[in-house]
C-alpha positions in Angstrom: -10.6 -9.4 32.2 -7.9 -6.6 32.5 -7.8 -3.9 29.8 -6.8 -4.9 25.9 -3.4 -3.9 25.3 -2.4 -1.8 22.3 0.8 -2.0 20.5 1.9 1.0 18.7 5.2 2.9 18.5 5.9 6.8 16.8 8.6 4.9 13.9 5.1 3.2 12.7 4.3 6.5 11.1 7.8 7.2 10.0 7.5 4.3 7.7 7.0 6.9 4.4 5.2 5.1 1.8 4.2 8.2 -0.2 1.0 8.8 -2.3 0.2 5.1 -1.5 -3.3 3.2 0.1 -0.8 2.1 3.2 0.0 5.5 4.6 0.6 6.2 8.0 -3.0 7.9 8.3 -4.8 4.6 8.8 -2.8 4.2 12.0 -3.1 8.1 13.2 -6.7 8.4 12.9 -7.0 4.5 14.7 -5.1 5.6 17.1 -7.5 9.4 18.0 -10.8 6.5 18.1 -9.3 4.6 19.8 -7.9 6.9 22.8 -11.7 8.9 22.3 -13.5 5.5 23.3 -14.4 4.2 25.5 -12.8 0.9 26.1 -10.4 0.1 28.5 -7.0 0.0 26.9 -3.1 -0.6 28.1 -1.0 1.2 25.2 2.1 -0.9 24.7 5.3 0.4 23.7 7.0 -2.7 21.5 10.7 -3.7 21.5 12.0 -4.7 18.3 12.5 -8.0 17.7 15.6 -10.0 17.4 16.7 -11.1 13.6 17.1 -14.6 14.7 12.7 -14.6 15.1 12.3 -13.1 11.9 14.8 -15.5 10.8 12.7 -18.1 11.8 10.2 -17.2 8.9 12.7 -15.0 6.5 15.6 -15.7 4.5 18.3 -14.2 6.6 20.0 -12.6 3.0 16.4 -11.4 2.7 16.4 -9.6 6.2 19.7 -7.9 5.1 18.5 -5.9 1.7 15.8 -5.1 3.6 17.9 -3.5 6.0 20.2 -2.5 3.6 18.2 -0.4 1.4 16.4 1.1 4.2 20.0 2.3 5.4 20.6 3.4 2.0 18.1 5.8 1.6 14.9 3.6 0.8 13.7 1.9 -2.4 11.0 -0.7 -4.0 10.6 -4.2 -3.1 8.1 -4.3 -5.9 5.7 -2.1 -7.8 3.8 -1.4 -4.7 6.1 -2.2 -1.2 7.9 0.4 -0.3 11.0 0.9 1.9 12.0 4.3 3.2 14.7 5.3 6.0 13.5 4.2 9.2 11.0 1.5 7.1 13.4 -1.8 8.6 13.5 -0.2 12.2 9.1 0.1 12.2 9.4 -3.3 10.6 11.2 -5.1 13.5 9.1 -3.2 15.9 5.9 -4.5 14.4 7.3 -8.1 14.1 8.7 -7.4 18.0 4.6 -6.4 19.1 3.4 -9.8 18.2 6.4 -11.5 20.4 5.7 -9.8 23.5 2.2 -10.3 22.9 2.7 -13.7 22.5 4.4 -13.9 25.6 1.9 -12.0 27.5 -1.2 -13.8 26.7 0.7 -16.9 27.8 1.7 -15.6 31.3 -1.8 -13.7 31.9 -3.8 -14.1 29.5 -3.7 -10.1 28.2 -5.9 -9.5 25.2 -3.8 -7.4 22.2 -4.0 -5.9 19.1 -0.6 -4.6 17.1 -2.0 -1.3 16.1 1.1 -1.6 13.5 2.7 -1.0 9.9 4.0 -1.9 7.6 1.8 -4.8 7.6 2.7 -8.4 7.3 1.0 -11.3 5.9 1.9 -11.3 2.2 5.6 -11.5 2.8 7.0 -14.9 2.0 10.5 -16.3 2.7 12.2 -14.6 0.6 10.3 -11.8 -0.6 8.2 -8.6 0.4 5.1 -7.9 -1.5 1.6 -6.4 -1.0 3.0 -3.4 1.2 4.5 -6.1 3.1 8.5 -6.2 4.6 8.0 -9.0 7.6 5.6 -11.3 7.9 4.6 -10.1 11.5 1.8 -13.2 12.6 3.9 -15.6 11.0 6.7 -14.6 13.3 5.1 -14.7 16.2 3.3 -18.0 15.7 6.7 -19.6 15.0 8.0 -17.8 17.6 5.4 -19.4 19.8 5.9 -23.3 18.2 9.8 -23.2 17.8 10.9 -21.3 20.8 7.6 -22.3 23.4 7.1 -25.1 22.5 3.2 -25.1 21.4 2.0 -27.7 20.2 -1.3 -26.1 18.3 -1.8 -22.4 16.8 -5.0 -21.2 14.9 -4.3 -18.1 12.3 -7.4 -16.8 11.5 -7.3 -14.4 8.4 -10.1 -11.9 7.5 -8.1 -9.3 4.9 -10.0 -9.5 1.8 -6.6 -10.5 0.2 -5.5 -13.5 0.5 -2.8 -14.0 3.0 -0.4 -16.1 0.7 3.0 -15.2 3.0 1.4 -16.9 6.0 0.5 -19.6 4.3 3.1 -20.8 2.6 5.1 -20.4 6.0 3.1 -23.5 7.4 1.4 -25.6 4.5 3.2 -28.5 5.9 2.9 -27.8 9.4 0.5 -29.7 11.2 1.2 -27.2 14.5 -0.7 -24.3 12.8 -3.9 -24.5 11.2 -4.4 -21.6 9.1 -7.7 -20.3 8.3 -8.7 -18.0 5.5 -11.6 -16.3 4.5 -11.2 -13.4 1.6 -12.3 -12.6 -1.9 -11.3 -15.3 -4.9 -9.6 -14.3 -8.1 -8.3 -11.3 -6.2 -4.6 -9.9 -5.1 -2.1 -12.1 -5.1 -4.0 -15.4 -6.8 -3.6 -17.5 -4.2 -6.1 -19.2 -1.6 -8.0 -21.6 -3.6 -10.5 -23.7 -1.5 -8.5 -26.9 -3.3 -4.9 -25.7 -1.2 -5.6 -27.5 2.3 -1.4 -28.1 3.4 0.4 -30.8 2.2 3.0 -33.7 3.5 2.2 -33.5 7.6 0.2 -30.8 7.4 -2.5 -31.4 4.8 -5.6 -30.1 6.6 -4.1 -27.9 8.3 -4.9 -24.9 5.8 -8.3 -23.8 5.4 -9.6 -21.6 2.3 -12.4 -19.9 2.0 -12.7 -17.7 -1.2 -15.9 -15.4 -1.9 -17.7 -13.9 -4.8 -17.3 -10.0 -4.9 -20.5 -8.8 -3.5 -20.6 -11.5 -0.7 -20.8 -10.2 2.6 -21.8 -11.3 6.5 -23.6 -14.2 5.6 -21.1 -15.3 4.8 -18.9 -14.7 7.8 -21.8 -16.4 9.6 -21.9 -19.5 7.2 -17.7 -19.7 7.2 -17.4 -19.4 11.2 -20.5 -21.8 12.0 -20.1 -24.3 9.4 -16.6 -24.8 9.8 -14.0 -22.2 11.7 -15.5 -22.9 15.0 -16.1 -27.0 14.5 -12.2 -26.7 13.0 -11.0 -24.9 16.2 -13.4 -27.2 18.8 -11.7 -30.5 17.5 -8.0 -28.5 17.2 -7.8 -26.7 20.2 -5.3 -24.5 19.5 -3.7 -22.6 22.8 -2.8 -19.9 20.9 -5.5 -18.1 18.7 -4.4 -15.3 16.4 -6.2 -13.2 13.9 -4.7 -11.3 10.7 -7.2 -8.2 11.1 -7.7 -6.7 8.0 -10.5 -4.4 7.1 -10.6 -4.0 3.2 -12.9 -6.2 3.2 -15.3 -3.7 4.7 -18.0 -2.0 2.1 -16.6 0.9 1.1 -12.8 -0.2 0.7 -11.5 0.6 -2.4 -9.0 -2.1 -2.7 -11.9 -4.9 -2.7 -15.0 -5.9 -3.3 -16.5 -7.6 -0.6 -19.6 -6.3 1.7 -18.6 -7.1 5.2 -20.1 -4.6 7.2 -18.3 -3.0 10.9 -20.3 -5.3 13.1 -18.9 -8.9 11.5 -15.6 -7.6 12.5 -17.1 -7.3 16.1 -19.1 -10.5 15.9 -16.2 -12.7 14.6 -13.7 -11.1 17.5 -16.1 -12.2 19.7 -16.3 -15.4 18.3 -12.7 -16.1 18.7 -13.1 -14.5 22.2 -15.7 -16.9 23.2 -13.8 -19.8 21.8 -11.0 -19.2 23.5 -12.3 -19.0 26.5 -14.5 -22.5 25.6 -11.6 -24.2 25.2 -8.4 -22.4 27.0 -6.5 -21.2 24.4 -4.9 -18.3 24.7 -5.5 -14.8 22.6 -7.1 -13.7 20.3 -3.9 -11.6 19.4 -4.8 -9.3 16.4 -2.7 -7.7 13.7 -3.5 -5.2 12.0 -2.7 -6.2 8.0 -5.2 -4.1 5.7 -8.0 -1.6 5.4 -7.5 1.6 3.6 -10.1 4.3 4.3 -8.5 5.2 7.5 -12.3 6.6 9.6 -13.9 3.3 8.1 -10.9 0.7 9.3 -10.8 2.4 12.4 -14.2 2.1 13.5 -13.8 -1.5 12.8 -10.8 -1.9 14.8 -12.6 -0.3 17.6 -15.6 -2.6 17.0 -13.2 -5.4 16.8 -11.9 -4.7 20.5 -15.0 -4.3 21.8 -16.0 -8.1 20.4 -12.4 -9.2 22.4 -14.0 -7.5 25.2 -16.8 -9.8 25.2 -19.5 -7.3 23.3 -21.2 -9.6 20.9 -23.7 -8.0 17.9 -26.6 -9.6 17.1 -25.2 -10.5 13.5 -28.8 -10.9 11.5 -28.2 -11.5 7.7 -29.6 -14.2 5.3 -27.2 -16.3 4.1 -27.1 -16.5 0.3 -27.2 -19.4 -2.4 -23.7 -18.3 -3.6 -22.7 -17.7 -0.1 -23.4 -21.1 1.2 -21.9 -22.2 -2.0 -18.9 -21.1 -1.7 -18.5 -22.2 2.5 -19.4 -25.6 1.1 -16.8 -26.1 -1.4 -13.9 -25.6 1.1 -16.0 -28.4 3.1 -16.0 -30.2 0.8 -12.4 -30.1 0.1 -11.8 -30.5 4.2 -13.8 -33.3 4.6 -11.5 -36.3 4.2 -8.9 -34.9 6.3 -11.7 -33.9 9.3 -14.2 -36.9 9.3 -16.8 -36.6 12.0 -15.9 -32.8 12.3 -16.8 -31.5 9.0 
């Protein structure tokens, strides 16, 4: 395997949120580990990408006030997204990493991760929310089923919010199965185990809300017990992974317990799976994780997993955490018999 490329691009940091949890720290201290490690990386300078791709996701009227009032001087999409001057130019360039990621993986199977911002998975169709302009994965896995012509994409999201934008973008699309695991009754309310996709593509959405204080067992319960059965019987040939690290101990915007090596083991996971059953990827973006030294170590722990470095990931599994992996079985079930 030839080095991991890295997406990243100087307007990333010029996306100004102010005296906010999504500053442009997270990605400036990343970026130091990452070049002071020892892994072999490609860094990738992104293009932006076209309006019609975001399109594909965003309401085109949408696109434009973003644009709009970046160009006029920067604003609030809501009480906590910000917009400032060059915030729609970073925006397409993070949206335009996952593309030519996409694209690469396909031709030579290059491993990535969009070392990016503003971050994407809450936006919906028509709206930007949870620090959130473009929906960057969702982008680039339509990107990869409208314009490629793929028949089968997993999403796999680890923020510890749930990623609602994503989501909604294919709850009836049998093409994508997306694959959740975060903490319940948390930012934005969404991601019951009961919401598995409806009309053509009930199944296809896969919840998996914890307890606060739940941790790596259950990572190891949601992966074992149903991500990885899931992704044997769809065999997706695209794999990508909303990488968000607030759900590390220690964030301050959650309350879940995962610790830096379940980032590594569950990369590796998706690694190994891939390579089981010739998919393509994992391609990761980056979405949260908010004490910049503590995400970043994860992120570097998560490319070493792509790289093939599995932990030994040793942790009892808990009553409440099997619990809580069984309900969304249970909810799978009739949709996945002699999978689930």
């Amino acid at each position: 395997m030839g080095p991991i490329s890295v997406y990243f691009h100087p307007l990333f940091l010029k996306h100004e949120t102010g005296e906010h949890p999504e500053s442009k720290e997270r990605l400036i201290v990343a970026r130091r580990v990452l070049e002071e490690s020892a892994l072999s990386l490609e860094w990738m300078t992104p293009e932006p990408a076209p309006v019609a791709a975001i399109a594909r996701v965003h309401d085109p009227s949408y696109i434009e006030s973003v644009r709009e009032t970046a160009e006029g001087g920067g604003g609030w999409l809501d009480w906590d997204t910000a917009v400032s001057p060059h915030s729609y130019e970073a925006a397409l360039l993070a949206a335009g990493s996952g593309l030519m990621a996409v694209d690469r993986t396909l031709a030579d199977g290059r491993l990535a991760f969009m070392l990016v911002r503003p971050p994407g998975h809450h936006a919906t169709y028509s709206r930007g929310m949870g620090f959130c302009l473009f929906n960057n994965i969702a982008v680039a896995a339509a990107y990869a089923v409208e314009e490629l012509g793929l028949e089968r994409v997993l999403i796999v999201d680890w923020d510890v919010h749930h990623g609602n934008g994503t989501q909604a973008a294919f709850y009836e699309d049998p093409r994508v199965l997306f694959f959740s695991v975060h903490q319940g009754g948390h930012y934005p309310g969404t991601g019951l185990a009961k919401e598995v996709g409806s009309g053509r593509g009930v199944g296809h959405t896969v919840n998996v809300p914890l307890r606060p204080g739940e941790g790596d067992g259950a990572v190891l319960a949601a992966f074992s017990s149903l991500l990885l059965p899931l992704g044997r019987a769809f065999r997706p040939q695209l794999i990508l992974v909303s990488a968000g690290y607030d759900g590390q101990e220690g964030d301050p915007l959650g309350d879940l317990r995962f610790s830096k090596s379940s980032f590594q083991w569950m990369a590796a996971q998706l690694r190994a799976l891939s390579m089981e059953i010739g998919a393509a990827g994992p391609l990761c973006f980056l979405e949260g994780g908010y004490v910049p030294a503590l995400a970043a170590e994860s992120i570097e722990a998560t490319l070493h997993g792509l790289s093939g470095e599995s932990p030994g990931l040793e942790r009892p599994i808990s009553e409440d955490e099997r619990a809580d992996v069984a309900a969304t079985i249970h909810e799978l079930k009739p949709f996945w018999k002699g999978v689930l």
